[in-house]
C-alpha positions in Angstrom: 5.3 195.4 22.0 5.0 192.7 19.9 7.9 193.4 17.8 10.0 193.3 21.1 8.9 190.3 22.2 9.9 188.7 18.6 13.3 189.9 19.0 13.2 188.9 22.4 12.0 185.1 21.2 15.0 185.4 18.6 17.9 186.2 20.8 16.7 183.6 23.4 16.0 180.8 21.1 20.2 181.4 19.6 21.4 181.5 23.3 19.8 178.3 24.0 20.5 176.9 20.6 24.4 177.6 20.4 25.0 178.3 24.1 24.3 174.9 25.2 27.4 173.2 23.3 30.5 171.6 24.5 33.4 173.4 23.8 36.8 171.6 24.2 40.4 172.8 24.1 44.1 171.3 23.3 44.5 168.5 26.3 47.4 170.3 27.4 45.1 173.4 28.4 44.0 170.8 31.7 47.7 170.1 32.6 49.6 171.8 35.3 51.6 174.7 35.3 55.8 174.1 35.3 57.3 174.2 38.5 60.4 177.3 39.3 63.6 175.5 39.4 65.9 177.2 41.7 69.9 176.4 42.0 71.4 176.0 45.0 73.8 178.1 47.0 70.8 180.6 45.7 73.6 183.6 46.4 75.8 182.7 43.5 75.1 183.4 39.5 74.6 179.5 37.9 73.5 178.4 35.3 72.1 175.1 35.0 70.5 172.5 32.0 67.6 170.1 33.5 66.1 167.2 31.7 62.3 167.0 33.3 59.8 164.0 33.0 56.3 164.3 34.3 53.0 162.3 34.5 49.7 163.6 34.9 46.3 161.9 35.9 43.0 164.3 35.9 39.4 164.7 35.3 38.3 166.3 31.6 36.6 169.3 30.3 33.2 167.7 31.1 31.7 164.8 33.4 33.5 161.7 33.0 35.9 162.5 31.1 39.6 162.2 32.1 43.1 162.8 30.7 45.8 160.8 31.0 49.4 162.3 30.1 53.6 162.3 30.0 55.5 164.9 29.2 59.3 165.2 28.7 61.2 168.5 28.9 64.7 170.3 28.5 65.3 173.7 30.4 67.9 176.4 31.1 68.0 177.5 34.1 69.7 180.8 35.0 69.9 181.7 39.1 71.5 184.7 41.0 70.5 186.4 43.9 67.5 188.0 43.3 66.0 186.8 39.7 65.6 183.7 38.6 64.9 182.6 34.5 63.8 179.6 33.3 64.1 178.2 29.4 62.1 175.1 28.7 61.4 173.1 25.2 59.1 170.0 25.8 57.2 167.0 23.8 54.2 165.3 25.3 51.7 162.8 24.2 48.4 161.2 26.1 44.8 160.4 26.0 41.8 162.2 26.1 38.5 160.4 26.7 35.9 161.8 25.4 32.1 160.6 26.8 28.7 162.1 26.7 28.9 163.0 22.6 27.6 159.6 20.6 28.7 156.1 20.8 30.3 157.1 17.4 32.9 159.4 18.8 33.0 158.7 22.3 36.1 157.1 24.0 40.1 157.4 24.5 41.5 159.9 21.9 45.5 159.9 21.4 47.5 163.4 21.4 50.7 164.5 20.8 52.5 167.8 20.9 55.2 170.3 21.6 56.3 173.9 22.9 58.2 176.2 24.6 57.9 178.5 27.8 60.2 181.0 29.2 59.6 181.5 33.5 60.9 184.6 34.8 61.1 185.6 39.0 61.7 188.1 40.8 62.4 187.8 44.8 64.1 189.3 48.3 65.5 187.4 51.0 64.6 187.0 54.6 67.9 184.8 56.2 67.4 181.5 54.2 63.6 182.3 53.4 63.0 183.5 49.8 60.1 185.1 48.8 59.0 186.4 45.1 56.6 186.2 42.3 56.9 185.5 39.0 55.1 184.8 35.3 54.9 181.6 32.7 54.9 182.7 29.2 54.7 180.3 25.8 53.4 178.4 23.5 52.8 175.1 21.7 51.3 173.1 18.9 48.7 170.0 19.3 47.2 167.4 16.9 46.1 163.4 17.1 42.9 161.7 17.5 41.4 164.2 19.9 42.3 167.2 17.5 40.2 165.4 14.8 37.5 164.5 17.3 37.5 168.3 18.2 36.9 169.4 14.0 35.1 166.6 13.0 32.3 167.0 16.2 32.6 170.9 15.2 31.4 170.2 12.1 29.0 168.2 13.2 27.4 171.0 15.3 27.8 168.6 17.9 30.0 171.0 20.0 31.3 174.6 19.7 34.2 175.3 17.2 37.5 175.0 18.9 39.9 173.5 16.3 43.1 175.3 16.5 46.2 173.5 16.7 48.1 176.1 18.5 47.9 177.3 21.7 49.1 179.7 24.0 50.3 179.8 27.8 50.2 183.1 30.2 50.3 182.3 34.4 51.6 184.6 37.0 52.5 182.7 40.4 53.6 184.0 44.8 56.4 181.5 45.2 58.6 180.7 48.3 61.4 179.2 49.2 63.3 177.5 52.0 66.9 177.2 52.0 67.5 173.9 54.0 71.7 173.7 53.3 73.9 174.8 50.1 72.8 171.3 48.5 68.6 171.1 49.4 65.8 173.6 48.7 61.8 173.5 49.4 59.7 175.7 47.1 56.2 176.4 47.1 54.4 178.1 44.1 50.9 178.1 42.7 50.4 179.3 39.2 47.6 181.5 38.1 46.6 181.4 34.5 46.8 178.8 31.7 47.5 175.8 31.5 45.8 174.4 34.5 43.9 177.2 35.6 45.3 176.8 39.1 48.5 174.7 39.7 49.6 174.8 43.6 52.8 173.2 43.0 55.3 171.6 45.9 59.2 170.7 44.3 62.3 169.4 46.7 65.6 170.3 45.0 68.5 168.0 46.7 71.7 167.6 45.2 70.8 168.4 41.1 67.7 166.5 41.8 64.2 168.0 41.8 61.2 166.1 42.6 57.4 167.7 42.3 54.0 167.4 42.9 51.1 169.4 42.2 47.4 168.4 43.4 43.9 169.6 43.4 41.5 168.0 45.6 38.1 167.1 44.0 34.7 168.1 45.8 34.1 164.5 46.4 37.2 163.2 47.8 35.8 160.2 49.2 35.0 158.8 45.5 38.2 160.4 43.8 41.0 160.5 46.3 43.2 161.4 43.5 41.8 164.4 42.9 40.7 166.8 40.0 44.2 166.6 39.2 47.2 165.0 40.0 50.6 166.2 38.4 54.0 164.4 39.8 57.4 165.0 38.3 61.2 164.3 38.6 63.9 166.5 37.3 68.2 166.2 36.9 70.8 168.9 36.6 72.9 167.5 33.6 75.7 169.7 34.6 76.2 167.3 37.3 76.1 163.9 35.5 
């Protein structure tokens, strides 16, 4: 009985020890999920090239922390009437602030990175109503302050080890979509999955343009009207510059 109760002791005493630390990931983990671009007439095979720019405003990994963060992307975009394939290479760069560590490594922490994701849909048509699903894969590279905070506090033993500099992306999203005239389209998608976790996600494409937004209310919306998260983005089909 005894002898249990030692191993008992030991197990809890390196739960409470090592399970108690912060872990943190590549700030682009916290960002939303890339919105489907569809071309309009949807009935036709296009193909399209889209320069994106995006600005995000959220809450961090742990309390009082927040991430502030632009984004700039290039996609491919391949439509016909009942798949949709997306191609995108992107460059972003922000600040994490970190707070709750020590007054040593506490505050803003610069990042910058890159990477690539290929979207894939599948849908059916009900009159000018499309309906489908579809998955996010990719992947990307991250350094800057915040990845030296993350090794540097690691070592530490201040919080968990987390220090790679690449990451991966994997989301599966319902999407749907309303065919307003051959020139303007509504969509509605929310992304499963990383980055983001959850990204609901509203665009309106009108003439080559796309504008987004994707929002997740915080529990206390009275103090933080913007949210958890707050993603809002504008795209333009270089095709017809």
């Amino acid at each position: 009985m005894g002898k249990k109760i030692f191993i008992g002791f030991i197990i809890l005493t390196s739960l409470t020890t090592t399970g108690c630390l912060r872990t943190y990931y590549p700030a682009f983990q916290e960002t939303s999920a890339p919105p489907m671009i569809y071309e309009t007439p949807d009935n036709l095979e296009q193909t399209g090239k889209f320069l994106s720019a995006d600005f995000q405003f959220s809450k961090g990994i742990h309390e009082n922390e927040t991430i502030k963060m632009g984004k700039l992307s290039h996609l491919l975009v391949y439509t016909k009437d009942h798949f949709n394939i997306n191609a995108r290479g992107f460059g972003y760069t922000g600040f994490y602030k970190v707070s709750g560590i020590n007054e040593l490594l506490d505050g803003e922490k610069n990042f910058i990175g890159a990477g690539t994701d290929f979207t894939i849909s599948g849908n059916f048509k009900i009159s000018k109503l499309k309906i489908g699903a579809g998955l996010n894969i990719g992947a990307g590279i991250e350094f800057g302050e915040y990845y030296h905070f993350r090794r540097e506090a690691a070592s530490k033993g201040l919080i968990s080890k987390n220090d790679e500099l690449f990451f991966l992306m994997l989301s599966i999203f319902p999407v749907l979509s309303y065919e307003f005239s051959e020139t303007s389209l509504l969509t509605a998608q929310l992304n499963i999955g990383t980055p983001g976790i959850g990204s609901p996600i509203i665009s309106w494409h009108k003439h080559g343009f796309i504008y987004w937004l994707s929002w997740i209310p915080d529990k206390d919306f009275n103090k933080n009207t913007y949210g958890h998260r707050i993603a809002a983005g504008f795209m333009i089909n270089l095709n017809k510059l």
